[in-house]
C-alpha positions as MATLAB code, in Angstrom:
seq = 'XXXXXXXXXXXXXXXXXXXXXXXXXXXXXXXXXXXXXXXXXXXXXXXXXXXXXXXXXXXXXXXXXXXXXXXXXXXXXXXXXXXXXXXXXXXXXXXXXXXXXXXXXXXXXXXXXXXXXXXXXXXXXXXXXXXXXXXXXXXXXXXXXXXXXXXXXXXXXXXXXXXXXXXXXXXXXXXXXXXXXXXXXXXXXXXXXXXXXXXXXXXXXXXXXXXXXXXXXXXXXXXXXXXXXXXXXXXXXXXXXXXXXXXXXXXXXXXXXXXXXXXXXXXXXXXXXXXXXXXXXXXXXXXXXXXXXXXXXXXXXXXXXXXXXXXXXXXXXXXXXXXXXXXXXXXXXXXXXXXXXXXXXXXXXXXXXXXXXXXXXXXXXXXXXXXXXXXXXXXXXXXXX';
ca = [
     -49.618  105.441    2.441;
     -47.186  104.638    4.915;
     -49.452  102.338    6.935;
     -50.487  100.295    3.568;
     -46.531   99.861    3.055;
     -46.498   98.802    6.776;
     -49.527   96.088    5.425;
     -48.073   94.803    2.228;
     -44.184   94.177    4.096;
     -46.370   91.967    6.492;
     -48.390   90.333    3.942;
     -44.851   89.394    2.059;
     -43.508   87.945    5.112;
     -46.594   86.012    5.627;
     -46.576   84.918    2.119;
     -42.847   84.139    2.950;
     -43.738   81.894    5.479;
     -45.926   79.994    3.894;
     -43.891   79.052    0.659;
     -41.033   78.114    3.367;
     -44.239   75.846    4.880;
     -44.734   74.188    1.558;
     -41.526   73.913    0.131;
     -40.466   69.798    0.329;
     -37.552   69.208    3.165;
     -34.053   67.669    1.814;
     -33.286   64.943    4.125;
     -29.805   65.876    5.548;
     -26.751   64.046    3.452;
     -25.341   60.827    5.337;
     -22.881   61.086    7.132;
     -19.966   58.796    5.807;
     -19.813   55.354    8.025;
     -15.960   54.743    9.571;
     -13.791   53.020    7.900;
     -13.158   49.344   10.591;
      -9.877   49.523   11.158;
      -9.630   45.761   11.617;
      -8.979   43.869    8.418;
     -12.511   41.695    6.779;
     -12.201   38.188    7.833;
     -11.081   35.402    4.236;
     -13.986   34.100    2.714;
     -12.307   30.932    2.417;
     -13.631   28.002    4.137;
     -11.594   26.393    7.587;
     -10.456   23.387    5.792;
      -8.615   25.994    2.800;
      -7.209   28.392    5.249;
      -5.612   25.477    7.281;
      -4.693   23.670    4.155;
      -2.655   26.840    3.047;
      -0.785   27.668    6.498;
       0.569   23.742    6.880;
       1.973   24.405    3.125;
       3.641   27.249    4.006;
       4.949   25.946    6.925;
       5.720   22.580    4.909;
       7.677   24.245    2.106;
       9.906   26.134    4.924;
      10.440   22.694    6.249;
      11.016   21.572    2.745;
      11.861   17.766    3.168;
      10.210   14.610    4.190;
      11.721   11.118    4.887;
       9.823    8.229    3.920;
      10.222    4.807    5.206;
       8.577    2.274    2.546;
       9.527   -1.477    0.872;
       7.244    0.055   -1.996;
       9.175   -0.192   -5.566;
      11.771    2.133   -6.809;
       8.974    3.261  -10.007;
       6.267    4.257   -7.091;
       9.063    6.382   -4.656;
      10.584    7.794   -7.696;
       6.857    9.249   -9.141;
       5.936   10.304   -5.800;
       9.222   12.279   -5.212;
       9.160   13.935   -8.631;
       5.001   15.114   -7.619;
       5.606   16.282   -4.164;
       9.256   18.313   -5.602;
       6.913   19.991   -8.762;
       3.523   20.059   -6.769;
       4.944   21.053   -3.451;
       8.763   21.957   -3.752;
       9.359   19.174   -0.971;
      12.250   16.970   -1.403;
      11.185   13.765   -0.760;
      14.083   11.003    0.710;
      13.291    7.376    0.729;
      14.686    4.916    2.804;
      13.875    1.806    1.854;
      13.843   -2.376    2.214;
      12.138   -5.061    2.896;
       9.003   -4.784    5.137;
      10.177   -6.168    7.822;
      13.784   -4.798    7.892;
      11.753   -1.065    7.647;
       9.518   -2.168   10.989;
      12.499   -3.106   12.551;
      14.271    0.234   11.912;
      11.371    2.468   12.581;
      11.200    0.516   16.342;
      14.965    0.375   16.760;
      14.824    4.309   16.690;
      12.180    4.704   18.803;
      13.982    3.084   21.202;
      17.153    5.212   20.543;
      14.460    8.641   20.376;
      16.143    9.009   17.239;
      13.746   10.506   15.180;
      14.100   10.706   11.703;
      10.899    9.188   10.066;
       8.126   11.335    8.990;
       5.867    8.779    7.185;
       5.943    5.157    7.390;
       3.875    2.514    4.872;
       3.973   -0.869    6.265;
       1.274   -4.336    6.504;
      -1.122   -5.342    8.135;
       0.664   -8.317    9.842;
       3.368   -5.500   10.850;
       0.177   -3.598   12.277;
       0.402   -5.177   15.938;
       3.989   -4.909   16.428;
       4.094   -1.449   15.623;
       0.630   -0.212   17.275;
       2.385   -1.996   20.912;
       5.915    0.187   19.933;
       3.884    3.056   20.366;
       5.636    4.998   17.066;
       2.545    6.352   15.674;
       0.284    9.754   16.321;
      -2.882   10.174   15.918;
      -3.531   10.880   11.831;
      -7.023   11.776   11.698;
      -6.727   15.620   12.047;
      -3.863   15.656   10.078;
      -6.694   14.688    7.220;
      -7.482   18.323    5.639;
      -8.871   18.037    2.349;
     -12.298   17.470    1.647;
     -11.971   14.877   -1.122;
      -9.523   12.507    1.634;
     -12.345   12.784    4.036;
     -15.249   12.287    2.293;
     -16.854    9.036    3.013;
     -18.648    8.449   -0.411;
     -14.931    8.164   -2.157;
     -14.231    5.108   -0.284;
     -14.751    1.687   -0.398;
     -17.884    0.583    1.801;
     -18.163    3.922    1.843;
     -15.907    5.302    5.076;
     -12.012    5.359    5.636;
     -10.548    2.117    6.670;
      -8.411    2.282    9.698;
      -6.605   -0.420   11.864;
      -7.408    1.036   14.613;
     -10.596    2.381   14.840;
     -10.280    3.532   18.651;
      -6.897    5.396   18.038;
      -7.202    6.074   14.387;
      -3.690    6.088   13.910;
      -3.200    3.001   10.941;
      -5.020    3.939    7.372;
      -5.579    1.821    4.996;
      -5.723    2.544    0.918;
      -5.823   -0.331   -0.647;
      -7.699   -3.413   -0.946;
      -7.179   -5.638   -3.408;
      -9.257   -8.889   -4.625;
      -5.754  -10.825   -4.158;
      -6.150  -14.232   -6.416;
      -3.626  -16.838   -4.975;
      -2.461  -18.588   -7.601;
      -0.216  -16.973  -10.503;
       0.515  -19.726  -13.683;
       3.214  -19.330  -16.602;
       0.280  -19.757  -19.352;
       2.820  -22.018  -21.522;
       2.743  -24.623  -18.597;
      -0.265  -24.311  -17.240;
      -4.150  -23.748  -19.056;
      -6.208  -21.218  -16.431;
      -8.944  -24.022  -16.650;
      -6.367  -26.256  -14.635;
      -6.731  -24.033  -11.917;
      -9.975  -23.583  -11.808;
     -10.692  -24.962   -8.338;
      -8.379  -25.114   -5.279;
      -8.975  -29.169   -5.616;
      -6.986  -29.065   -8.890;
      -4.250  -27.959   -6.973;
      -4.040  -31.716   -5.266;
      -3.705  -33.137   -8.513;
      -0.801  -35.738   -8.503;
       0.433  -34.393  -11.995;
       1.825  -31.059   -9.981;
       3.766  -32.891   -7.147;
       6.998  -30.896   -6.638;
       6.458  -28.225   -9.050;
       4.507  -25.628   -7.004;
       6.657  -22.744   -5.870;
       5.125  -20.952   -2.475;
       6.156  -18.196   -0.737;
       7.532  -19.477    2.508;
       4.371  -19.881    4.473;
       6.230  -20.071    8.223;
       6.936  -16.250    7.720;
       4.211  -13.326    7.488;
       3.551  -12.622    3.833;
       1.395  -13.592    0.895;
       2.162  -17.488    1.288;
       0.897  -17.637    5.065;
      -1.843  -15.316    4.391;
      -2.934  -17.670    1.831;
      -2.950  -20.704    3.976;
      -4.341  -19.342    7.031;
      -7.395  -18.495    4.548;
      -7.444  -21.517    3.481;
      -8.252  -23.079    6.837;
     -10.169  -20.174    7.919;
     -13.258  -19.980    5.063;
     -12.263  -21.337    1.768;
     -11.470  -24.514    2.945;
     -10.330  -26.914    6.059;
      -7.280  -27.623    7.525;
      -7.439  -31.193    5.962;
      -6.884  -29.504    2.600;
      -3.393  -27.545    3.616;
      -2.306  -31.349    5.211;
      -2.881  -32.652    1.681;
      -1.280  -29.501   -0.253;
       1.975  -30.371    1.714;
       2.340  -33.708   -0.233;
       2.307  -32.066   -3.126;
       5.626  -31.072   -1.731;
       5.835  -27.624   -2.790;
       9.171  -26.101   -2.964;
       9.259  -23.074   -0.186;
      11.414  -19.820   -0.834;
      11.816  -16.151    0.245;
      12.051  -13.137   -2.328;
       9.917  -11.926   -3.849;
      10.901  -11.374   -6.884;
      12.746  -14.179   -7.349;
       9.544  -16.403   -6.751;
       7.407  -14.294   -9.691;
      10.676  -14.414  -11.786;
      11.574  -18.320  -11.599;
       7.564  -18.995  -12.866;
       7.838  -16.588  -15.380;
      11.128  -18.173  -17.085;
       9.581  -21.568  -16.847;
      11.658  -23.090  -13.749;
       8.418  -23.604  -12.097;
       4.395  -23.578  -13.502;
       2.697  -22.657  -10.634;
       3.310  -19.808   -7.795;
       1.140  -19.845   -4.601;
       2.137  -16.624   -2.848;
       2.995  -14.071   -5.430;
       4.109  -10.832   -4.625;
       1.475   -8.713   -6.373;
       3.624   -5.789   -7.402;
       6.185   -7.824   -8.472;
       3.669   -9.990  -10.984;
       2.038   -6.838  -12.276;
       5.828   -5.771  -13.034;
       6.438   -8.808  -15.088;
       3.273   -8.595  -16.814;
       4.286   -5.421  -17.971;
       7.200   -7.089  -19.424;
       4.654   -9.252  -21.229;
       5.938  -12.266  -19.203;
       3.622  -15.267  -19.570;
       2.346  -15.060  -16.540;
      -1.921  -15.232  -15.494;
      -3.977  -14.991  -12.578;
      -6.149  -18.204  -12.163;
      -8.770  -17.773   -9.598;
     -10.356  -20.812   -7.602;
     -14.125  -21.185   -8.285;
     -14.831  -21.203   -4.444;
     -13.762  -17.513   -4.175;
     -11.036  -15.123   -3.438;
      -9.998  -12.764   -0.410;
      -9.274   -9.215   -0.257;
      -6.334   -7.844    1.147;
      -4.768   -4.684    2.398;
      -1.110   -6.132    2.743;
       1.215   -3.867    2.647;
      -1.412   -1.213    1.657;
      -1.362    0.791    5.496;
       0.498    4.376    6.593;
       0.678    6.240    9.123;
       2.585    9.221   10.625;
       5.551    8.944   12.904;
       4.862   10.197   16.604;
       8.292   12.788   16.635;
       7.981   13.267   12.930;
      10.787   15.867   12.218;
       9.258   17.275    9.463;
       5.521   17.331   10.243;
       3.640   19.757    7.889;
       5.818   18.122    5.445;
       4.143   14.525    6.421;
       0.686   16.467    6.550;
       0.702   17.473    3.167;
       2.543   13.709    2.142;
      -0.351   12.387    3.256;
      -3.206   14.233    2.077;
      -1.677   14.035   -1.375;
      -0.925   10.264   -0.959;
      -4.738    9.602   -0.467;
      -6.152   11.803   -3.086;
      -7.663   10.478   -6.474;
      -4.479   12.095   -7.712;
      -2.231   10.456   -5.569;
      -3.709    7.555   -5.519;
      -3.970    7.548   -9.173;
      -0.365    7.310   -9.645;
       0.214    5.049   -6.730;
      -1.954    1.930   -8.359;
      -0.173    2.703  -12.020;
       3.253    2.032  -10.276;
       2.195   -0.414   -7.808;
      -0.431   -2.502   -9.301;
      -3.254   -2.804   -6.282;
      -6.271   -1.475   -6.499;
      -6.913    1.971   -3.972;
      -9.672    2.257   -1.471;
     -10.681    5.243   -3.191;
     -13.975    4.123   -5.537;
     -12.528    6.847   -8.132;
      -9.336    6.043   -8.891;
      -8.957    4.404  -12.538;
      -8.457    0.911  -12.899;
      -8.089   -0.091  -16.482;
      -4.456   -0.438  -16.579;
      -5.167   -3.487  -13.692;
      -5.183   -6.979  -14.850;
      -9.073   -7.718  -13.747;
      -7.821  -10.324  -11.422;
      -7.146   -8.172   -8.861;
      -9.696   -5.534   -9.366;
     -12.783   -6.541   -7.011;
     -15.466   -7.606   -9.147;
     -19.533   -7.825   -8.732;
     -20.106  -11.012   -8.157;
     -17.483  -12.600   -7.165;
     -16.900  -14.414   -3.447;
     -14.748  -12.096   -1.773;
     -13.345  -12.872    1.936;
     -12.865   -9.854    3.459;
      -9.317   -8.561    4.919;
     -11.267   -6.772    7.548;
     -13.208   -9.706    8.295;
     -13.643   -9.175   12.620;
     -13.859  -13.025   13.362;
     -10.476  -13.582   10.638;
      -8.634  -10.880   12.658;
      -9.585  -12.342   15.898;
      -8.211  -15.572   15.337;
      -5.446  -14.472   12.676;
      -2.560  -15.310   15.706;
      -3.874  -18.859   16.242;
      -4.199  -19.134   12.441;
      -0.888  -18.246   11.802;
       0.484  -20.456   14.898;
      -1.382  -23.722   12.974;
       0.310  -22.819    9.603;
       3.983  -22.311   11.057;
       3.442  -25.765   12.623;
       2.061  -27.456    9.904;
       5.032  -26.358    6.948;
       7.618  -26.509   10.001;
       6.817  -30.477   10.362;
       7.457  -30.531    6.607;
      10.486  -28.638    5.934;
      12.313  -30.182    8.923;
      11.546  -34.020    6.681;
];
């Protein structure tokens, strides 16, 4: 009895054994993973994350001074956008083109730096690339929609200088040359630069003075460049064409009637009166038109005082938003291929089709010094009669 008990404990265990055998294994539980200490990098792409530390740093700053001849309706709308958008405050100082090139290289010579951004032409281009007052702008460039070649005209950023890339351009405008008061003049009559010689308009053409960089020299050193000959500015002289600075006195003596014709005009200043529903048109000459960035260039100062302040300035200033409201107040069409331009008069708005003569032009740039030389000596013999 005893030894069967000793037989059935040992067939149990067996039978123990075996079911332990059988029976399916639980894997063991994870073990938790630790916790990284060190924080997960942003998801947000370089361009974001550098786009949000330089506002930051430019709302600390919280001002930027802007050196411009643009019109009080442009500097006012820009202030008001980068105060709401921004919270910069943004001060103007302001004047004619060339006194605001002349103030920006008087400081630099003093190392008085108070400039942060500076718009300025492209005849004041040389003087101030030799003063040495600008740094280098392109990595100041953040956002995508500034950078991105296929929003621009020919389809990359225009700069000055392509070797430094310190000079932007964002505008080019078709510039026609000849503005009319419509109750003097029919378009038709200005249909060619030949009408132009007709003896009927003898001393009452109004021109910007052409001895001085502006519209009026630009103009003529065209003239003798591609559209026409030098022959043809000797003969415009004795039309006698009464030569004056100002220019909004020019656009406003054609628009009251004191003269028909303007050679010259100061493009803001016509859209301004056409606003005003003066009589004023565009006539453009069957052999073509040029393209010009005039005044249309910026740049940052080199000892900007305020310069995450000028970073974001200028990333706004060449967005379709910026640039949006810079063509409503100013009246030139952007560089940007999206910015609206049905509020434009079509004149000025580069059209398919039509002969344009480019401000970029390499061989016009080359010889723009001597071109201007020939014009200064050409009106000089005839104001000094």
């Amino acid at each position: 009895m005893q030894r069967i008990t000793k037989i059935g404990m040992v067939a149990l265990t067996l039978l123990a054994i075996m079911m332990l055998a059988c029976a399916p294994r639980s894997e063991p539980a994870p073990v938790p993973a630790a916790k990284d200490s060190a924080p997960t990098q942003s998801a947000k792409p370089g361009w974001e994350q550098e786009w949000e530390r330089t506002l930051v740093a430019a709302r600390k700053e919280g001002q930027l001074n802007f050196y411009s001849g643009y019109n009080a309706e442009f500097r006012q709308a820009m202030a008001e956008a980068m105060a709401t958008k921004y919270s910069i405050k943004m001060e103007s100082v302001t004047g004619s083109t060339e006194d605001v090139v002349a103030r920006v290289l008087s400081e630099s010579r003093s190392r008085v730096d108070y400039a942060d951004v500076q718009t300025f032409s492209t005849t004041s281009a040389p003087l101030l690339q030799s003063g040495g007052v600008f740094q280098p702008l392109e990595k100041s460039l953040i956002l995508p929609e500034v950078v991105d070649p296929k929003n621009w005209y020919r389809g990359q950023l225009t700069w000055l200088d392509p070797d430094e890339k310190k000079m932007i351009a964002w505008r080019e405008s078709a510039t026609p040359s000849i503005v009319i008061n419509t109750d003097l003049v029919k378009p038709e009559e200005m249909s060619s630069w030949d009408r132009v010689l007709d003896p009927k308009w003898k001393g009452k053409i109004l021109m910007q003075d052409p001895t001085a960089s502006g519209a009026g020299q630009r103009i003529m050193t065209w003239l003798i460049y591609a559209i026409k000959n030098r022959d043809f500015v000797n003969a415009f002289v004795k039309q006698e064409p009464e030569i004056q600075r100002g220019d909004r006195l020019l656009v406003e003596w054609v628009a009251r009637g004191r003269f028909p014709i303007l050679i010259g005009g100061n493009n803001s200043q016509v859209y301004q009166f056409m606003q005003a529903r003066s009589p004023l048109k565009y006539a453009i000459p069957t052999e073509g038109a040029y393209t010009t960035l005039g005044d249309g260039c910026v740049a940052i100062l080199k000892n900007s005082p305020h310069p995450n302040a000028a970073k974001v300035f200028i990333n706004f200033f060449l967005s379709k938003e910026g640039q949006t409201i810079t063509t409503r107040k100013m009246g030139n069409q952007s560089l940007r291929v999206d910015v609206p331009t049905d509020h434009m008069d079509p004149a000025v708005v580069r059209q398919p089709g039509t002969k344009y003569f480019s401000a970029v032009d390499k061989g016009y740039l080359e010889k723009e010094p001597e071109l201007k030389k020939e014009v200064t000596e050409i009106f000089n013999a005839y104001l000094k009669k």
